[in-house]
C-alpha positions as CSV (number, residue, x, y, z in Angstrom):
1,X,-22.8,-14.7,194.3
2,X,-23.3,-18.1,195.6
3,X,-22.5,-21.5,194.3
4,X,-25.8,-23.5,193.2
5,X,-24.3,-26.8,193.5
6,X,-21.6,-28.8,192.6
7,X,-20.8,-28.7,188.7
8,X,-21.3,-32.3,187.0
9,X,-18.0,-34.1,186.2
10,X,-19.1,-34.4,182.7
11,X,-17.3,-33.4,179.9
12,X,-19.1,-29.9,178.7
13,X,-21.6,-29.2,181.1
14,X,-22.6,-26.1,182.0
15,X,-21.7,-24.4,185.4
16,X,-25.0,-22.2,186.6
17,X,-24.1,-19.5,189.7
18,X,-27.1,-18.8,191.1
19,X,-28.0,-15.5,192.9
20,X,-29.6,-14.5,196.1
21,X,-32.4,-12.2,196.6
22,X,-34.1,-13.0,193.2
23,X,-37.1,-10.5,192.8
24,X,-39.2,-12.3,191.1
25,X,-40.4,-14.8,194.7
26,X,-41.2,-17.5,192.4
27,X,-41.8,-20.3,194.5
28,X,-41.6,-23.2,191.8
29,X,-37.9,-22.3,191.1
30,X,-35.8,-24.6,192.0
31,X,-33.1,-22.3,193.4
32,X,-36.0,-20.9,195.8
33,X,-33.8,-21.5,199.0
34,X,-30.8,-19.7,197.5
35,X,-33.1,-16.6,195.8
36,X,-34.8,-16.1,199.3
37,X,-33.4,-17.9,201.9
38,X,-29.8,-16.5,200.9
39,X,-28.9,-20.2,201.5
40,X,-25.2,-20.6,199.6
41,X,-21.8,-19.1,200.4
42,X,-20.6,-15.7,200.2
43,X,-17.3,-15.5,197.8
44,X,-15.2,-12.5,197.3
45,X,-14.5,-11.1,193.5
46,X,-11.1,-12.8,193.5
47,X,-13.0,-16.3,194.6
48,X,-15.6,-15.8,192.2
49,X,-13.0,-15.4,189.3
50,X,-11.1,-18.8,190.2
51,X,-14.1,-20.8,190.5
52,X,-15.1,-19.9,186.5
53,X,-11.3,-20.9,185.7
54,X,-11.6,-24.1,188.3
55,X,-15.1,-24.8,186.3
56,X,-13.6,-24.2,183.2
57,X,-10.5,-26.6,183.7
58,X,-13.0,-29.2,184.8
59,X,-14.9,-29.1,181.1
60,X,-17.5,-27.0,181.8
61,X,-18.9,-25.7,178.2
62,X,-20.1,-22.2,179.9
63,X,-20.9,-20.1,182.8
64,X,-24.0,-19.5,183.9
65,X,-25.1,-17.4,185.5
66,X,-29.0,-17.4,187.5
67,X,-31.0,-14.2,188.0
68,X,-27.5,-11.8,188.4
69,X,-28.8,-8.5,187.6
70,X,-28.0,-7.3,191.4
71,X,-24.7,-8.4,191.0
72,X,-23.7,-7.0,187.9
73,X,-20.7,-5.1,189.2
74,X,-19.3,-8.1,191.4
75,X,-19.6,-10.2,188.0
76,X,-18.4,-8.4,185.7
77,X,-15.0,-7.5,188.3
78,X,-14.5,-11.2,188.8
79,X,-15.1,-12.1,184.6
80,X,-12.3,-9.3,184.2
81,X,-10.1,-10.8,186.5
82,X,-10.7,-14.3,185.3
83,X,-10.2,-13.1,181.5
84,X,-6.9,-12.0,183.0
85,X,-5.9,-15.5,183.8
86,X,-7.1,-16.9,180.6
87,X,-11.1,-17.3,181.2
88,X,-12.6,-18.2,177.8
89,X,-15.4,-20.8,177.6
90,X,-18.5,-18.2,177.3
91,X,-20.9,-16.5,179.8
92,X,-24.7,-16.4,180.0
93,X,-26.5,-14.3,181.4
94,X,-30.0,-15.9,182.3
95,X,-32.3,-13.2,183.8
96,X,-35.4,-15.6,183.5
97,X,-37.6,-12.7,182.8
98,X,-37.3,-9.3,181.3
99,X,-34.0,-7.0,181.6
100,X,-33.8,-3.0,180.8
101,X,-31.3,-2.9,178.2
102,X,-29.3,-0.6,180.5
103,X,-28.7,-3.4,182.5
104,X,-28.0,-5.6,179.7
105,X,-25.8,-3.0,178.0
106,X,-22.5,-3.5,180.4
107,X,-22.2,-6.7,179.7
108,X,-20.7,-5.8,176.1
109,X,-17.3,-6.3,175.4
């Protein structure tokens, strides 16, 4: 997972994590360089996790997060060990197109 960009400083905004190597190649998006240029900086599970609880100390309403469904393990490992350390401002899971429900179906708690 990669950062999209710095989270806004105001008070309940939402934190989007986009991903890289989106299938979709739309070239309007405006996370284009980070779906298929890879542009962005590769975090481990354990980094992942404290950036949702550094996002959420910092007011962030929810996480987002862009076009994941290639990353579905890696997220849900970090949410787990974020919830751990008291992660609770809710996810989304923003697939900006059409999901199988298989993929959809480990996400429930």
């Amino acid at each position: 997972m990669y950062g999209k960009s710095r989270p806004s400083a105001a008070r309940a905004a939402p934190a989007p994590f986009s991903s890289p190597g989106a299938r979709a190649d739309a070239r309007f998006c405006q996370n284009y360089p980070i779906s298929q240029y890879g542009y962005g900086n590769r975090v481990s599970i354990e980094r992942l996790a404290g950036m949702m609880l550094e996002l959420q100390a910092r007011g962030c309403h929810n996480i987002n997060f862009v076009t994941p469904t290639h990353f579905v393990p890696q997220v849900l490992a970090a949410v787990d060990v974020a919830a751990a350390e008291g992660l609770r401002i809710p996810l989304v899971y923003n697939t900006s197109g059409y999901e199988r429900w298989t993929h959809c179906a480990c996400w429930r708690v």
